[in-house]
Every structure is written in C-alpha cells, then in structure tokens.
C-alpha positions in Angstrom: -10.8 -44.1 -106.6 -12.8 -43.9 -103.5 -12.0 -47.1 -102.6 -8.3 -46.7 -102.4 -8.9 -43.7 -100.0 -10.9 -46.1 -97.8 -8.6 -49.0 -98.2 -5.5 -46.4 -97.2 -7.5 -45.2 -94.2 -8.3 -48.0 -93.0 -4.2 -49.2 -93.3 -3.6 -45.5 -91.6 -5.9 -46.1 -88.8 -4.7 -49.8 -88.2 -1.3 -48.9 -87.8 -2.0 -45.9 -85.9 -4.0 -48.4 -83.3 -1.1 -50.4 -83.3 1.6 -48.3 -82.7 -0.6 -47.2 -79.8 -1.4 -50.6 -78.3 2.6 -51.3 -78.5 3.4 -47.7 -76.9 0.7 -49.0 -74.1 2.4 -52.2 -73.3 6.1 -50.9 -73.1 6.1 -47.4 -72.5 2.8 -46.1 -71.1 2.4 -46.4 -66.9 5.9 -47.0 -66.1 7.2 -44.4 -63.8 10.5 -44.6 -62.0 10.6 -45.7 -58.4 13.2 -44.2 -55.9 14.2 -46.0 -53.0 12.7 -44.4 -49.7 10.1 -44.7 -47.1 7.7 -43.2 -49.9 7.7 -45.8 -52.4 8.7 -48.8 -51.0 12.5 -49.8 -49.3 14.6 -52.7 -50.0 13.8 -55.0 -47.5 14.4 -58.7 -46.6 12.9 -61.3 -44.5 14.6 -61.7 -41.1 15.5 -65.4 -40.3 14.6 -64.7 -36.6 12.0 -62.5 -37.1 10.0 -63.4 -39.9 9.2 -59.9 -40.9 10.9 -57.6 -43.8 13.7 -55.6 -42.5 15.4 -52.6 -44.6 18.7 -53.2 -45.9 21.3 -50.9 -47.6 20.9 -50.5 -51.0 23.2 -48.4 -53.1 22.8 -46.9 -56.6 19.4 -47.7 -56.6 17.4 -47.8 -60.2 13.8 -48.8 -60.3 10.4 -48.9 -62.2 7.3 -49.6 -61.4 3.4 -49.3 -62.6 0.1 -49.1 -60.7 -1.7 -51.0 -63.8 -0.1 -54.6 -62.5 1.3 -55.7 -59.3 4.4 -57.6 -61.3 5.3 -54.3 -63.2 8.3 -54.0 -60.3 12.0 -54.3 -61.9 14.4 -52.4 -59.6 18.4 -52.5 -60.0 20.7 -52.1 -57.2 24.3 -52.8 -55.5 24.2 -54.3 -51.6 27.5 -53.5 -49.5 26.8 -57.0 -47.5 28.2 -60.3 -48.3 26.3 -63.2 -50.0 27.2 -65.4 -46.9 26.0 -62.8 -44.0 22.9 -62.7 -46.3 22.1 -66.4 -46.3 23.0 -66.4 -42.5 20.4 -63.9 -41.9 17.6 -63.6 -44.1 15.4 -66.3 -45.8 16.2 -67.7 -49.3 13.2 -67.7 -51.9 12.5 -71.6 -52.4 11.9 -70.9 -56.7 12.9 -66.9 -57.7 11.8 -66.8 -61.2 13.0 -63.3 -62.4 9.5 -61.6 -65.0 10.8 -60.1 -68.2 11.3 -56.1 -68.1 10.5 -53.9 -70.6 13.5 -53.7 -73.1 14.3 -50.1 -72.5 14.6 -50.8 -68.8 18.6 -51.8 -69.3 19.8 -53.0 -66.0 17.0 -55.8 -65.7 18.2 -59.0 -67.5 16.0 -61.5 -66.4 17.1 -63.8 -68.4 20.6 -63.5 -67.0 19.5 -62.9 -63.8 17.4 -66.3 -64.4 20.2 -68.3 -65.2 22.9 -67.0 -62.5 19.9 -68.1 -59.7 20.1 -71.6 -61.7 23.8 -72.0 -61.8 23.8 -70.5 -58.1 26.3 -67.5 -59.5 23.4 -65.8 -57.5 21.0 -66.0 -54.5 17.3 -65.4 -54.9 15.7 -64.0 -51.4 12.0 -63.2 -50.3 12.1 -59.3 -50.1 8.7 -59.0 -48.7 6.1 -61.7 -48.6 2.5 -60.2 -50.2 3.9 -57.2 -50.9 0.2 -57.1 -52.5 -1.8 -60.0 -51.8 -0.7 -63.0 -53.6 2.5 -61.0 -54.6 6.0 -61.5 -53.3 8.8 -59.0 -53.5 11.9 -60.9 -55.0 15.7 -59.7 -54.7 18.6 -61.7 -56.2 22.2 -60.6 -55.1 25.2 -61.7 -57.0 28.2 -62.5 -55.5 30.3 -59.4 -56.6 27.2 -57.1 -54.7 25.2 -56.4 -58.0 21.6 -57.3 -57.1 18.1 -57.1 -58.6 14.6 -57.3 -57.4 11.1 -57.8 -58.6 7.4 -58.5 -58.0 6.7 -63.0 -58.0 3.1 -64.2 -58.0 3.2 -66.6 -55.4 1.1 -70.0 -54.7 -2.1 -67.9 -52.9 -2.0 -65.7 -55.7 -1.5 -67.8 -58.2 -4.8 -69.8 -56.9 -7.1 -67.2 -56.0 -6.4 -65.3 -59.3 -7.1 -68.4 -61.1 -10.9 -68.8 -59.2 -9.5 -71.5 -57.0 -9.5 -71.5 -53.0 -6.9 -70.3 -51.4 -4.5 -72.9 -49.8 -4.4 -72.6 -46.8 -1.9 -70.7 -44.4 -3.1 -67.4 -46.8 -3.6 -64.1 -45.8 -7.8 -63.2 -46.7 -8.3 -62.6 -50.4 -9.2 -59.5 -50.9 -12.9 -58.6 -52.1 -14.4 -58.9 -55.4 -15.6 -55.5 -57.1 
C-alpha cells in the first residue's frame, strides 16, 4: 500500500514541476511594453545619419522580458508609406522574425517570416545593439501593419558562442 502512495506522489510532484517549468517558459517574466521614452520608442536607422530616429507608431502592442534580450515581440500600425521608408531608412540585409509566445496574438512570425520572403513586407534595422550583440528588428507591410522584435546579430552571435568578435564590433561587455 505504501508504495502506491509513494509512486502517486512522485506522479503528483512531477507534474506539478512540469506545469511550473511550462508556466516559466510561456507565461512567467513577460510584462507588457508601452511605447514611450520610458521603455523604449519605435525607432529606425536614418540613411543619412546612421543613428535610430523615432518614428510614428500607432496602436502600439508590445511584450517584453528582462530574463533574455530576444524576449521583444511588439505589434504596431505606421502612417508612412513602404516606399518613403526604403528611401529613408536602412533595410535589414536577413530579418528573421523569433517565435512569440502563443498567447501573444498579433506576433505571427511565421507569417511575418514568409511576407519578408515573398517581399509582401520590408524588414528594417530598428536599432543596431539595442543590447550588445542584439538588433532591434521592424517589418512593415505594405497596407501599414508592422511588427518588431529583438535579432541576435553576427557580434552577438560570436561572442556568445566564445568566439572573437569580428571586427567593426562595439566592446563586449565583461564577463561576471
């Protein structure tokens, strides 16, 4: 008898992990993002310029989490033209939209994914190491709809792996 008690605990306390672990990875740290000076404003990188300039974004929806730097989904609608756009502000050479939590509707990155393929959409660089090694992505849509999220990018992608960073990167930050 005692060992079906043990055996059922065990089961209880199993699923009980589980369900926690899963609540972790899709629930847990997300918190929604408005879009002001506070936490963080649409931006994209000026032709001319180089830097990220602030753009108009309306109906702004947005998560984001301080546990990873690629946590960033954010849904929005731009008033300006996919052809002033491209005239003015610098296309991303490979937007590869990162899979959102389910619950987080308006991010489709699989759609968003394959209108950036078919060119239905245009993939710009937001903000270049937003957080070292970390781009800011937005793709806009022809009919205004447009979404943005966090890319690793090469530095990143080699510095995080233990390589050297190639060059033309910002310093790596320091080791804890």
């Amino acid at each position: 008898m005692s060992g079906k008690i043990i055996a059922s605990l065990i089961v209880l306390i199993s699923v009980l992990v589980g369900v926690g672990i899963y609540y972790q990875q899709i629930y847990a740290y997300y918190e929604p993002v408005s879009v002001d000076a506070v936490h963080g404003e649409v931006k994209l990188t000026s032709l001319v310029s180089g830097l990220p300039e602030v753009i108009p974004a309306e109906s702004f929806e947005g998560i984001d989490a301080e546990s990873s730097p690629l946590r960033y989904r954010a849904c929005f609608s731009m008033p300006t033209s996919i052809a002033t756009l491209t005239e003015t502000y610098l296309i991303h050479e490979d937007p590869v939209p990162l899979i959102g939590p389910g619950w987080f509707d308006c991010f489709d990155a699989k759609s968003i994914g394959k209108a950036l393929e078919s060119g239905v959409a245009v993939g710009f660089m937001g903000q270049e190491n937003i957080t070292f090694g970390i781009d800011r992505v937005i793709a806009v849509f022809e009919d205004g709809r447009a979404y943005a999220w966090n890319q690793m990018n090469a530095c990143g992608e080699a510095v995080f792996d233990g390589k050297p960073a190639p060059t033309g990167c910002p310093p790596a930050p320091e080791k804890n």
